[in-house]
C-alpha positions as CSV (number, residue, x, y, z in Angstrom):
1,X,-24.3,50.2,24.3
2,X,-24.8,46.9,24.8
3,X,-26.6,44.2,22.5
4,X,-27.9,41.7,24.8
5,X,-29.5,44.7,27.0
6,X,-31.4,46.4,23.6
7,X,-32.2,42.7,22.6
8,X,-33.8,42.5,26.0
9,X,-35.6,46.1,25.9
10,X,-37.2,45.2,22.4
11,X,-38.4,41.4,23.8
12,X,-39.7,43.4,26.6
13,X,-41.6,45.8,24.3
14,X,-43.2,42.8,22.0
15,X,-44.0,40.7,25.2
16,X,-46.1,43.9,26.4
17,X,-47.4,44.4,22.7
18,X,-48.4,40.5,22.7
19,X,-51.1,40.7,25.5
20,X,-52.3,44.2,23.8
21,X,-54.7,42.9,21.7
22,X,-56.6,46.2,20.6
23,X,-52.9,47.6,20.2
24,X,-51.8,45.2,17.7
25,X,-55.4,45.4,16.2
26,X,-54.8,49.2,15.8
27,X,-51.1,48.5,14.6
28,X,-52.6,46.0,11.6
29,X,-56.1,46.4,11.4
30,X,-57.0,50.2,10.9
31,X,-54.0,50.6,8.1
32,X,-55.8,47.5,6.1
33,X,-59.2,48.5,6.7
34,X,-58.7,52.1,5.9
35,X,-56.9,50.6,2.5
36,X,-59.8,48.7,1.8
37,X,-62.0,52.2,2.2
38,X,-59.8,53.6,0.3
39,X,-60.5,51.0,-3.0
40,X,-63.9,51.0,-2.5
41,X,-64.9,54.6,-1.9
42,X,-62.8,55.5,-5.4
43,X,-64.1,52.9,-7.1
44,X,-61.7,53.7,-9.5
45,X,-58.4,51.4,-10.6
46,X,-56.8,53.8,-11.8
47,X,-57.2,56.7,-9.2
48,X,-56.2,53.6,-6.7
49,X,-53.2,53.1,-8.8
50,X,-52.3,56.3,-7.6
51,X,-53.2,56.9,-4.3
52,X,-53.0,53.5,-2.9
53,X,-48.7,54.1,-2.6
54,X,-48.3,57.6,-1.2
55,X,-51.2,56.1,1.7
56,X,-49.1,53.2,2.1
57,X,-46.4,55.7,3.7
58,X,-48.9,57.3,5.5
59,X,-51.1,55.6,7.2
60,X,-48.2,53.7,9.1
61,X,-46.3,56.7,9.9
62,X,-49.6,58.3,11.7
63,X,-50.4,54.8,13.6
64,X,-46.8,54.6,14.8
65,X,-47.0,57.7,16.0
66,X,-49.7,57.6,18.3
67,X,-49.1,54.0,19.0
68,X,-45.5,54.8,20.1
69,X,-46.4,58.4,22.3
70,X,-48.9,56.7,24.0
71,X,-46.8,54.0,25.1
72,X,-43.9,55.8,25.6
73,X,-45.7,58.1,27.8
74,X,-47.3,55.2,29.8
75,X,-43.8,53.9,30.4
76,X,-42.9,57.6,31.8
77,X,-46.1,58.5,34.0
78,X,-45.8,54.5,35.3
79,X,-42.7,55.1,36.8
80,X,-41.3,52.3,34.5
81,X,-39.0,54.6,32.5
82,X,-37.5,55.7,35.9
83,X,-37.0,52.1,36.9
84,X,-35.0,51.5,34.2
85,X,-32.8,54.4,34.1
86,X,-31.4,53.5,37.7
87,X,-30.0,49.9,35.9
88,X,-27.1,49.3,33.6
89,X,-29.9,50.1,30.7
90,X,-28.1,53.2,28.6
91,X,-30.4,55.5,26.6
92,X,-28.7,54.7,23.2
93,X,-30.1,50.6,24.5
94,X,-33.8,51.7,25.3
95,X,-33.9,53.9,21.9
96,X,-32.3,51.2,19.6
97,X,-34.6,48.3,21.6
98,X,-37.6,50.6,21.2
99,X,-36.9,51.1,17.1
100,X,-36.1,47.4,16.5
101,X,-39.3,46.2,18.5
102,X,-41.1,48.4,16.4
103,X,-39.4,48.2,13.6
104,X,-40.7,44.6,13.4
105,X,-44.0,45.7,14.2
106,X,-43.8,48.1,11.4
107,X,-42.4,45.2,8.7
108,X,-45.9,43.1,9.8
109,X,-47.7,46.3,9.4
110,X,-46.8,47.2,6.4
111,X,-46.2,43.3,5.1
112,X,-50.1,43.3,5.8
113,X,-51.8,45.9,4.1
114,X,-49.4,46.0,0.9
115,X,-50.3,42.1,0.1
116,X,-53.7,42.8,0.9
117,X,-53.8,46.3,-1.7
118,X,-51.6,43.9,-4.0
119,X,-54.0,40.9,-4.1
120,X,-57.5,41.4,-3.0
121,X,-57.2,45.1,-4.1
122,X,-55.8,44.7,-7.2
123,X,-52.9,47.3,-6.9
124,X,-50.8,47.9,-9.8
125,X,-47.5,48.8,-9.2
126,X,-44.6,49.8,-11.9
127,X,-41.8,50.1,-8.9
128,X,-40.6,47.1,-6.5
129,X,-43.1,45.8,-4.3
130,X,-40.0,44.9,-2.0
131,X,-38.6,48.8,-2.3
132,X,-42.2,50.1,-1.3
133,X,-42.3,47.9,1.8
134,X,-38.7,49.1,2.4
135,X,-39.7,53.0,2.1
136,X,-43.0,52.3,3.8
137,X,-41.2,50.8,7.1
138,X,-38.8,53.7,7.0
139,X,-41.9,56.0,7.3
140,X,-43.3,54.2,10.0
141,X,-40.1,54.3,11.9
142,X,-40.1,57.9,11.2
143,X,-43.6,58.1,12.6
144,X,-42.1,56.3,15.9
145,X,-39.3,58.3,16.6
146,X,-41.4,61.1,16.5
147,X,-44.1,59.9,18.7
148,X,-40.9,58.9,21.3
149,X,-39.8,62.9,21.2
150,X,-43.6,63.9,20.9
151,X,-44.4,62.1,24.4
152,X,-42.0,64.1,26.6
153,X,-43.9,67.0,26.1
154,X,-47.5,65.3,27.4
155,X,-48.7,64.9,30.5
156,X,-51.4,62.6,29.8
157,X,-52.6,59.5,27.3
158,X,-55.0,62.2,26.3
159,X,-52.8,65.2,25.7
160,X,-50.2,62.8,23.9
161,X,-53.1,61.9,21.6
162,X,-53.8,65.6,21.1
163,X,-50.1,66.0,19.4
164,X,-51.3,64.3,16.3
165,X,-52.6,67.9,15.3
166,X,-49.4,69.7,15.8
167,X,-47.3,66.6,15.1
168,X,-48.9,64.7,12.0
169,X,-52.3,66.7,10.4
170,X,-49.4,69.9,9.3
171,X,-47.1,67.0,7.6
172,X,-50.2,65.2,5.9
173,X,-51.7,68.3,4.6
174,X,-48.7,69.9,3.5
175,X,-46.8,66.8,2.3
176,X,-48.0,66.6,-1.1
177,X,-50.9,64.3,-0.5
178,X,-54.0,66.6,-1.3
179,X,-52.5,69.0,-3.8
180,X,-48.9,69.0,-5.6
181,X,-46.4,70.5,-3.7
182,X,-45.2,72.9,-6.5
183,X,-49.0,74.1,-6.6
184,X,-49.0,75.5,-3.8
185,X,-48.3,79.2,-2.4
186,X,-44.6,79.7,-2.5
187,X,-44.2,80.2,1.9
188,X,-46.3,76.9,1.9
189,X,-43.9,75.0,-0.4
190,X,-41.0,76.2,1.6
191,X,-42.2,75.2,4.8
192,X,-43.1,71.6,3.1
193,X,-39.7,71.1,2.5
194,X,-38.7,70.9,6.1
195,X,-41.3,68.3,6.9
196,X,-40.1,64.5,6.8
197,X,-43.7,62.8,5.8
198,X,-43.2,65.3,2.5
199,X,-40.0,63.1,1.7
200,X,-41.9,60.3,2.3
201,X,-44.6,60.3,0.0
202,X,-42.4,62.3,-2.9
203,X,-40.4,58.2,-2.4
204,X,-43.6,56.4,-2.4
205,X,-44.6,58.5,-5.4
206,X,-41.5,57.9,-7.6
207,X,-41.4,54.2,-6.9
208,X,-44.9,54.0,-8.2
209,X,-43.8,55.6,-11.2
210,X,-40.9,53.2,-12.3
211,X,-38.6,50.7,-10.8
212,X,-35.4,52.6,-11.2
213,X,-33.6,54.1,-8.7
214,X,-33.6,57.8,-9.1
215,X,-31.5,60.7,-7.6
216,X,-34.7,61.9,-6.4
217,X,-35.7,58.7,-4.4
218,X,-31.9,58.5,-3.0
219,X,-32.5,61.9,-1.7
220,X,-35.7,61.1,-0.1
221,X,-34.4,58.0,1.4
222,X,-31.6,60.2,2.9
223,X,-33.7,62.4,4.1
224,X,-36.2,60.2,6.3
225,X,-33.1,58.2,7.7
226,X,-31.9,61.4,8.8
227,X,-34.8,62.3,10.2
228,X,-35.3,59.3,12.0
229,X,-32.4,59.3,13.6
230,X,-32.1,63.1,14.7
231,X,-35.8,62.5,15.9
232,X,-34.5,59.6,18.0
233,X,-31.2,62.0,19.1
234,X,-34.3,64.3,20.5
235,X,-35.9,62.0,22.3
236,X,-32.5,60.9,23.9
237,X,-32.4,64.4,25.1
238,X,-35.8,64.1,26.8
239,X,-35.0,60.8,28.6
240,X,-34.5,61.6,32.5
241,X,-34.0,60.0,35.7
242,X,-36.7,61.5,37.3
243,X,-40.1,61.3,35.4
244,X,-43.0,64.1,36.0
């Protein structure tokens, strides 16, 4: 690994993203507009109080996700990927450019729609703001390094795309987000605790409860680092010389 070339990768990345203007519109926008649905369709302070947090992990972890397998898979079909691989550029450099490029497009992301829900929205907070963007980042770079492993299995923009389903809609239905975890059927509940986005919002849920660091939020933290980086071991394993 080299730092100059993953410097370069993630310039090369943001350069791309810079002339994409619907992609960066997608990246920022549809998280803030979807918050501002969010307010107004509740109507309700209170309820926003309480939805408005665990959202704020998972509306950037699904963006990032197709965001990251579409490009990712572009780079692959284009023949770019292959380029690469033939220079000095190591995997560990293309997956550690990849996560910081955006990782930086995750910190505006998220920087965006939490002061808009804080200001214009009026969200009320008992944790850190500072700790939410923190967690809310982490989800989004969990929602990248899946979309990276998620693109070596498409052949297409459009079948990438059509791994949200099997990738994301399990995780938000089973994360906690719709109904409480411990209410659910007992196989259900198991299988929620294998899923990353489930870690997420359980974080996003106990810093909206109270500033202090809990056990429970240590754990959770823990848990979507490790994800992100065996998620990012996997899509090392995918990376090959020859593209399909």
């Amino acid at each position: 690994m080299k730092l100059s070339i993953t410097l370069a990768t993630s310039r090369r990345i943001l350069a791309q993203l810079r002339h994409d203007h619907r992609t960066v519109g997608l990246l920022i926008g549809v998280p803030t507009l979807l918050m501002i649905l969010l307010r107004y369709v509740i109507d309700n302070p209170d309820a926003f109080d309480r939805w408005a947090p665990m959202l704020l992990g998972v509306f950037p972890f699904i963006v990032m996700f197709i965001v990251t397998s579409v490009g990712t898979l572009r780079e692959r079909t284009g023949g770019t990927l292959e380029r690469l691989m033939t220079t000095p550029l190591g995997k560990l450099d293309l997956l550690l450019g990849y996560a910081l490029a955006f990782g930086l497009l995750a910190l505006v992301q998220v920087g965006v729609v939490t002061a808009v829900s804080v200001t214009w929205l009026g969200l009320d907070l008992a944790g850190s703001i500072w700790s939410l963007v923190l967690v809310a980042v982490l989800d989004a770079l969990l929602g990248m390094a899946l979309g990276l492993f998620a693109s070596a299995f498409a052949r297409t923009e459009f079948q990438a795309v059509q791994f949200m389903p099997a990738f994301v809609l399990p995780q938000a239905l089973l994360c906690g987000l719709v109904v409480p975890r411990e209410q659910m059927a007992s196989w259900l509940e198991w299988i929620s605790a294998v899923l990353p986005l489930s870690y997420a919002v359980e974080a996003m849920l106990e810093l909206s409860r109270g500033d202090e660091f809990t056990s429970t939020l240590a754990r959770d933290l823990a848990v979507i680092i490790g994800c992100v980086i065996v998620s990012l071991m996997l899509g090392a394993a995918t990376l090959r010389r020859r593209t399909a």
